[in-house]
N, C-alpha and C positions, 0 to 999 in steps of 0.2 A: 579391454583391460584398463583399469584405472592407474594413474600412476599417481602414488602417492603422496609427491611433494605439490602439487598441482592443486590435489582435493586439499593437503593444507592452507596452502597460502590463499586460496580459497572461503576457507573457513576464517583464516583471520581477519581478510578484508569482510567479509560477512560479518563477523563479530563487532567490527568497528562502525558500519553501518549498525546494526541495531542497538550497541552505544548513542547511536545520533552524531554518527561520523567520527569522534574521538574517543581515545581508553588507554589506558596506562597498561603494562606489561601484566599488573599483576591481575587487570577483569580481561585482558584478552586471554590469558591460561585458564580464568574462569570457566569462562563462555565458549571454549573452545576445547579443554581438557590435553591440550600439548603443553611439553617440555618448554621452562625459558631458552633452555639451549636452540630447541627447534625454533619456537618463535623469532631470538634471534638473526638467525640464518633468513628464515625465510623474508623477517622486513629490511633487513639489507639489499639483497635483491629487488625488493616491491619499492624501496626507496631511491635505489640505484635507476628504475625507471618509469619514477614519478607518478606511481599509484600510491604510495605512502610519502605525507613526508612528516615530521619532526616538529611539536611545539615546542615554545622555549622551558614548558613547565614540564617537559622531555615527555610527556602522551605523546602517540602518534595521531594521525590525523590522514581520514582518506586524502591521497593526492589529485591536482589537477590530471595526471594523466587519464583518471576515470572519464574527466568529461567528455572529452573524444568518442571514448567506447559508449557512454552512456547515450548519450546525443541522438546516434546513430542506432543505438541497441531500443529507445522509443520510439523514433519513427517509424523503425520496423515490426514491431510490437502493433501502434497505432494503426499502422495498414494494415498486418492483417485483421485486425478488430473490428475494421468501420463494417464485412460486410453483417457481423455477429451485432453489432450496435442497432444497423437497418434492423433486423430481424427485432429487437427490442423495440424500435420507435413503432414499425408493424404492429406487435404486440399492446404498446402500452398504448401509443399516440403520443407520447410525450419525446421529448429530447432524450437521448443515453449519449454517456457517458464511458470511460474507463479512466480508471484512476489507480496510479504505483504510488509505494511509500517509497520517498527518497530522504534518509537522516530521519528527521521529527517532523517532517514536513510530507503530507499528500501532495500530487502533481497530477493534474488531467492529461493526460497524452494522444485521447483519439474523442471525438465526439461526433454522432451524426444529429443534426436539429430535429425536433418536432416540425410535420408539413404546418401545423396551424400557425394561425395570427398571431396569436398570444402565446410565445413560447419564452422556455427558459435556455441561458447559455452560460456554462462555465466556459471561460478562454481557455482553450488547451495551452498547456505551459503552466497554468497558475498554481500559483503555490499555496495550499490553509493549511491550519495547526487539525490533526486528526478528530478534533475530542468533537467538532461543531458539526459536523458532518459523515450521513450516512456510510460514504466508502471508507471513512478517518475510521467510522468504527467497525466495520466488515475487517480491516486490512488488523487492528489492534487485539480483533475478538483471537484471529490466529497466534498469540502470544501468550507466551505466560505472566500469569498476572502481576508477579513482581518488574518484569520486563517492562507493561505498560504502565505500572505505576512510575515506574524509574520514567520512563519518556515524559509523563502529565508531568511530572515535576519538575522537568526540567522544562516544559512550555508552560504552565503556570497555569496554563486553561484559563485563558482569556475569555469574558463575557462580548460574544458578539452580539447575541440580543436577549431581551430577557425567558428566552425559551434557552439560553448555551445552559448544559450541564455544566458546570463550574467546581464540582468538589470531587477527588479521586474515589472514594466511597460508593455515591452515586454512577459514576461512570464506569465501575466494576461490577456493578450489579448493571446497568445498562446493559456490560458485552455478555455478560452472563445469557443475559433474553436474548441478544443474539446468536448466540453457541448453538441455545434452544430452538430459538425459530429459524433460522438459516439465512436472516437476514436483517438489514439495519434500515433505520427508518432518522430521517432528520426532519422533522417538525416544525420547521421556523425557528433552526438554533442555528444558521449558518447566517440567512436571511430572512428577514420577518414576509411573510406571503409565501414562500416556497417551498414546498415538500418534495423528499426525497427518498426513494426507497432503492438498496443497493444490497447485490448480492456478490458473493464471493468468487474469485475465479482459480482453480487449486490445478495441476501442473501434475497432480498427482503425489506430489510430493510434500507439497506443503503452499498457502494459499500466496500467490504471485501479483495480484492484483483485483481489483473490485471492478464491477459496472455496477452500473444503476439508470433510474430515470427518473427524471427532476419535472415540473411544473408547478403553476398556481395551485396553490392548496386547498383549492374547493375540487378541481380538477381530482388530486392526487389520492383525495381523500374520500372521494365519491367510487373508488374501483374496490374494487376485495381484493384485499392485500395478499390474501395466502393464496386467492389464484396466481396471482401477480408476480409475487414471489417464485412461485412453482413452477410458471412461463419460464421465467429470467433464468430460473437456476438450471434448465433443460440448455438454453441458449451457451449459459457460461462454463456449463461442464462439455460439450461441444466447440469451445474457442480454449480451454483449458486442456484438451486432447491437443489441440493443434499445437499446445505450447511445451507438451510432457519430453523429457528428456529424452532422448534415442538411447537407446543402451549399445553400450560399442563391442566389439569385441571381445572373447573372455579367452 
């Protein structure tokens, strides 16, 4: 049985993340379709134990209390990942990945390397803007499009190389081909020589997180994507069971 002030407060710390961590009363009723009275209520409480707190331009803003939870809630995420990661380096040869949206920012949280010489590594922990990278756009494609325009804009879509799509127009039509094909590909817009192809990983509910696998671009570029893709998406809807919500008692 759900209890309902739970699934609230809930939805308005979710709200505030997909803001980009801050939002004023009147896009959290938006985004969330509760009463200000409710809302209210519930961020007094969420404030009272430092999972919200209060900017001076009176937005809220996710609190420090999250880090704790959060901290701990990837490591565990991460482990059970790495052994669905294996199963992709098996598959591709190359290095995987997993990757969570946190605020406007991606974050790698589990990676297992490619055995070869010449491999590629994102540091787990690292933080990129979504728009340059395959997971940035797996994890965006699940949004509505006004939602990810509202995010490009407020990151500005920095050019990291001259392969970064840079204009919101273009980058909606990108997630588009990803909707389509089931998967994102980064071309040397993250880093020039490195290609990356990443597929979604959904909870059942709604998508949670991306993998992918990354190498040298002749490497990457040399495999059949839609097998590729087909592999991955078997692996990640199998690590996306393992994450689906338990339904509790009714």
């Amino acid at each position: 049985m759900s209890v309902q002030s739970i699934e609230r407060a809930l939805d308005v710390l979710e709200s505030l993340a997909e803001h980009g961590g801050a939002a004023g009363l009147s896009e959290i009723a938006a985004k969330t379709g509760l009463p200000y009275g409710t809302i209210h209520r519930l961020l007094r409480t969420l404030l009272a134990r430092g999972y919200v707190r209060q900017e001076s331009d009176r937005r809220y803003a996710l609190g420090a209390g999250l880090m704790r939870l959060g901290g701990v809630a990837e490591g565990m995420v991460g482990a059970w990942a790495r052994p669905y990661l294996a199963r992709m380096v098996e598959l591709s040869g190359e290095t995987a990945n997993l990757a969570v949206m946190e605020g406007d920012f991606v974050v790698y949280v589990a990676q297992v390397p490619s055995p070869r010489r010449l491999r590629m590594f994102a540091e787990v922990g690292r933080r990129v803007l979504p728009h340059s990278t395959a997971v940035g756009k797996v994890l965006l494609a699940d949004r509505a499009a006004e939602d990810a325009v509202t995010l490009l804009e407020r990151t500005g879509m920095p050019r990291r190389t001259p392969n970064t799509i840079t204009e919101a127009g273009a980058m909606l039509a990108e997630l588009d081909r990803v909707r389509t094909l089931g998967y994102a590909m980064d071309l040397g817009e993250e880093e020039l020589g490195v290609h990356c192809l990443a597929v979604p990983v959904s909870d059942g509910e709604r998508v949670v997180a991306a993998m992918s696998v990354s190498g040298p671009a002749e490497r990457i570029d040399a495999v059949d994507r839609e097998e590729l893709a087909e592999g991955m998406r078997g692996i990640a809807r199998a690590f996306g069971a393992e994450l689906a919500p338990v339904a509790g008692e009714r």
